[in-house]
C-alpha positions as CSV (number, residue, x, y, z in Angstrom):
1,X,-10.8,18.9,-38.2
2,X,-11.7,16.8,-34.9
3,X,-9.3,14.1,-36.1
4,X,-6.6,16.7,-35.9
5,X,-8.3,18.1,-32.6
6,X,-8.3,14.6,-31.4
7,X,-4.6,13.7,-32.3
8,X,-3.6,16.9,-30.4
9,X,-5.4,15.5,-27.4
10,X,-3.8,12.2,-27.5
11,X,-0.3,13.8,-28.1
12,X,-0.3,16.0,-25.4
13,X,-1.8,13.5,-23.0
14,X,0.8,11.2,-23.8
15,X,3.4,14.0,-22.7
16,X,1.7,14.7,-19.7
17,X,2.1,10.9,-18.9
18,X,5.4,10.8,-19.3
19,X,6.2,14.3,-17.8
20,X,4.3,12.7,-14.4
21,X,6.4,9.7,-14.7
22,X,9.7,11.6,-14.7
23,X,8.5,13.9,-11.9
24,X,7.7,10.6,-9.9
25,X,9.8,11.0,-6.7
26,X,12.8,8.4,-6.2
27,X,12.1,7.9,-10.5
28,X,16.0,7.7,-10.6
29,X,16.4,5.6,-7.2
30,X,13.5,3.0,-8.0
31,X,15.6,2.6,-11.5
32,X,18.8,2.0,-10.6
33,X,17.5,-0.4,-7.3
34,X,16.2,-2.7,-10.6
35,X,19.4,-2.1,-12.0
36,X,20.6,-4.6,-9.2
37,X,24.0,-2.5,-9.2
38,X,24.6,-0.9,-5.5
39,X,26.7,1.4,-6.4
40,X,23.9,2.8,-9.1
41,X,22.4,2.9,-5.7
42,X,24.1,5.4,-4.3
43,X,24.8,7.7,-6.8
44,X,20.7,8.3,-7.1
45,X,20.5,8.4,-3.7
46,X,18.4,11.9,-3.4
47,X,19.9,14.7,-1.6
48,X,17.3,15.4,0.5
49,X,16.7,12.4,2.8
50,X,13.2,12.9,3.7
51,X,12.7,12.0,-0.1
52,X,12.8,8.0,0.7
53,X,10.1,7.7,2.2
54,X,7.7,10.1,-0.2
55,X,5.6,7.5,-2.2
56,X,4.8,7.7,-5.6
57,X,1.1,8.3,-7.1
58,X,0.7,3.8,-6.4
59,X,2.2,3.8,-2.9
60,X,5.8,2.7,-4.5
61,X,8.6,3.5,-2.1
62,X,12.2,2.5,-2.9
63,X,12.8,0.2,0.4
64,X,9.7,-1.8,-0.3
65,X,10.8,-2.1,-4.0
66,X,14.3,-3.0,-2.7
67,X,12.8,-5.5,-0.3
68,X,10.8,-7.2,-2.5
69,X,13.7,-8.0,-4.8
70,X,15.9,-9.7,-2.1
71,X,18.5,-6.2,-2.6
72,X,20.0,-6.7,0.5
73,X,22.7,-4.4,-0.5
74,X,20.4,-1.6,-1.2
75,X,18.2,-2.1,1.7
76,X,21.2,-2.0,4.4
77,X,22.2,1.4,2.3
78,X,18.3,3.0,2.3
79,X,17.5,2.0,6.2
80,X,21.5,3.6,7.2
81,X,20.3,7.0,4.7
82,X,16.9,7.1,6.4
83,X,14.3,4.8,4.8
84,X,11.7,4.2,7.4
85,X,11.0,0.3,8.3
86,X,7.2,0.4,8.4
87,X,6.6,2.6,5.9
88,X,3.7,1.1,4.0
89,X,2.4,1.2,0.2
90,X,-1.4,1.7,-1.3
91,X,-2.2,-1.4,0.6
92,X,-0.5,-1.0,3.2
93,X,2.1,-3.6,2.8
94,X,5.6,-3.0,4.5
95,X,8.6,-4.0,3.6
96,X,8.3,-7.0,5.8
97,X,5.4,-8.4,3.9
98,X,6.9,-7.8,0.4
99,X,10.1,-9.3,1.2
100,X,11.1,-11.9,-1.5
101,X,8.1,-11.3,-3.6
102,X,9.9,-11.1,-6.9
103,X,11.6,-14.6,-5.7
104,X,8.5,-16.4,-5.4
105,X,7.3,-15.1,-9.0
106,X,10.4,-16.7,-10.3
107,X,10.0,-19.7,-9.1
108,X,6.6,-20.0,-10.1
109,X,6.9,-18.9,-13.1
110,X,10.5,-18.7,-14.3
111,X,9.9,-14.8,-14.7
112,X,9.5,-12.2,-12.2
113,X,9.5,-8.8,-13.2
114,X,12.9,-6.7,-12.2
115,X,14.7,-9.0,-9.7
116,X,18.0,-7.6,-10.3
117,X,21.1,-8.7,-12.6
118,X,19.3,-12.5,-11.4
119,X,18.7,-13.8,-15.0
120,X,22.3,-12.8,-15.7
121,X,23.6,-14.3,-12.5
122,X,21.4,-17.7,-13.5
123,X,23.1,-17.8,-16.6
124,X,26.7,-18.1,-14.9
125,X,25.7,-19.7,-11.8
126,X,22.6,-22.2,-11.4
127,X,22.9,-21.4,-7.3
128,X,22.0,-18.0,-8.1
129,X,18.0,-17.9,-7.3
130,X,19.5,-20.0,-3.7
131,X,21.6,-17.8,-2.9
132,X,19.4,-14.7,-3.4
133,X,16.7,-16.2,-1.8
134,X,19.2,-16.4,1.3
135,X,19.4,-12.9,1.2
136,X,15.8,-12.8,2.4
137,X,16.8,-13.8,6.0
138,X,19.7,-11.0,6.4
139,X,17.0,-8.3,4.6
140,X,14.2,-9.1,7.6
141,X,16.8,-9.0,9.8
142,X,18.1,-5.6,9.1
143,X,14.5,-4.2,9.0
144,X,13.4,-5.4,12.4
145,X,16.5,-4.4,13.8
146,X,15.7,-0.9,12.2
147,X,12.4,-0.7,13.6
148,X,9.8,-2.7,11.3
149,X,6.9,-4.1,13.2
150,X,7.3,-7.6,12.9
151,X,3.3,-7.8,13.4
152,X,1.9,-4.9,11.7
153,X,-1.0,-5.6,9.3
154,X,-2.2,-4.4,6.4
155,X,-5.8,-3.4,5.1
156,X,-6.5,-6.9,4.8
157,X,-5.3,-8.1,8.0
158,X,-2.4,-9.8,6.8
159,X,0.9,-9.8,8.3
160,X,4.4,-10.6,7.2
161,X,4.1,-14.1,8.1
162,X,0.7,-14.3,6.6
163,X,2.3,-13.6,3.4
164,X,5.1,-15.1,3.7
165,X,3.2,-18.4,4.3
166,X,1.1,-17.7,1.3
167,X,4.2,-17.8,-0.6
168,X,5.5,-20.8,0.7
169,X,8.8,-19.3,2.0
170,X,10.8,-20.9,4.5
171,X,13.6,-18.4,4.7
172,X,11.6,-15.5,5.5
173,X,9.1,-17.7,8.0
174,X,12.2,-18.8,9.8
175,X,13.7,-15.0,10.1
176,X,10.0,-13.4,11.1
177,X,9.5,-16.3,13.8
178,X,13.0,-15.6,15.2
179,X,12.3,-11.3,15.0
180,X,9.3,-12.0,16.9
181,X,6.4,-12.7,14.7
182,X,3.2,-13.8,16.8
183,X,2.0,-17.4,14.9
184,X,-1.6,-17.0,16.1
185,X,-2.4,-13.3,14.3
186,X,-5.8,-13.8,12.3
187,X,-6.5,-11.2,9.0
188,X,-9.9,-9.9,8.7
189,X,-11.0,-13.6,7.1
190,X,-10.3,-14.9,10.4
191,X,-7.2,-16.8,8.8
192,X,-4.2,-17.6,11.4
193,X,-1.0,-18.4,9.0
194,X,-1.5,-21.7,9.5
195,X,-5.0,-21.6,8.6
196,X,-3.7,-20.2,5.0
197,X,-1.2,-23.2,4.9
198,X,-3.6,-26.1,5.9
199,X,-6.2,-24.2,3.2
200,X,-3.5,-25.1,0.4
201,X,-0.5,-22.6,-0.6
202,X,-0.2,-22.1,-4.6
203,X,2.3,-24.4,-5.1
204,X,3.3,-27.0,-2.2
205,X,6.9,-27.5,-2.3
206,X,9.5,-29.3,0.2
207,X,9.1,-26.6,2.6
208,X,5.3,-26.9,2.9
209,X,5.3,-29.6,5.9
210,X,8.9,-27.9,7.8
211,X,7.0,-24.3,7.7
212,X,3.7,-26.0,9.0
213,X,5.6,-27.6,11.8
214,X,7.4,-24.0,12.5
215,X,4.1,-22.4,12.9
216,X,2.5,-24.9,15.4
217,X,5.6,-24.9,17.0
218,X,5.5,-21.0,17.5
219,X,2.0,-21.5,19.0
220,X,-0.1,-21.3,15.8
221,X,-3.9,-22.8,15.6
222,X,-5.6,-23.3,12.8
């Protein structure tokens, strides 16, 4: 008899589970923004605007989660429909600081988690992680330009160039210098971005020395 009670509990948790999932807000947005198709995009596009920038239960919004897959497309679309530019997640990451994310997990790894249509496009085209990785520039463009606080933090102090530095990306460093990003910001470990550089980055690559040279240039101390 309590196996049977106990089975019952388990099923009907498991529907409640999924029943929250599909009442997540944006559920259909954040699905078809992995889908890497723009016109997806649009079609789940809520009809009440002030829906982009309701977070679901883990802080997810669907212009960070476009962000951090280098979706230019579908970031141009969400900040023109309304997203707001320093909206932030549980962590209070913006946009700004999750830009290219999924990129650098790629590279490190060869994975990355829902960067859209890019294994496809690496399959046809070996320029394909380059040329989404360019994206990165035009996507911190357009959210500055929309309003994102270029130097915003997050609860750990960090701001876009602090994590952009952690990841060892040139093309977003370049495009947060040039939007206005101050070099000499410390997070609440008393790290400056060049502190975290000089400290050791995961994995040093080509850019290492060009983006240490940015920095100081920009004013940066260690």
């Amino acid at each position: 008899m309590r196996a049977i009670f106990y089975s019952i509990l388990v099923a009907v948790a498991g529907l409640s589970q999924l029943q929250g999932q599909q009442d997540e807000p944006n559920a259909k947005l954040m699905a078809a923004i992995a889908s890497g198709n723009i016109k997806d995009v649009e079609e789940a596009l809520p009809v009440d605007k002030a829906q982009l920038n309701r977070p679901a239960a883990d802080g997810a919004l669907p212009l960070l989660y476009a962000a951090e897959r280098n979706f230019a497309d579908a970031v141009a679309l969400l900040v023109k429909k309304g997203a707001d530019a320093n909206a932030v997640d549980a962590e209070g990451r913006t946009a700004l600081m999750l830009c290219g994310l999924d990129m650098y997990h790629i590279r490190m790894t060869g994975g990355g988690r829902t960067a859209p249509g890019l294994k496809e496009e690496m399959k046809k085209d070996k320029k394909a992680l380059a040329k989404r990785q360019k994206a990165a520039g035009k996507i911190v463009a357009l959210l500055i330009k929309a309003g994102a606080d270029v130097n915003r933090a997050d609860k750990e102090g960090a701001t876009a160039l602090h994590h952009a530095v952690r990841r060892d990306d040139l093309t977003v460093v370049k495009a947060l210098v040039a939007g206005g990003a101050k070099a000499d910001v410390r997070n609440k470990q008393g790290q400056s971005a060049l502190g975290i550089l000089s400290q050791g980055v995961g994995q040093p690559s080509k850019d290492t020395e060009e983006i240490r040279q940015l920095l100081k240039k920009a004013g940066a101390a260690e």
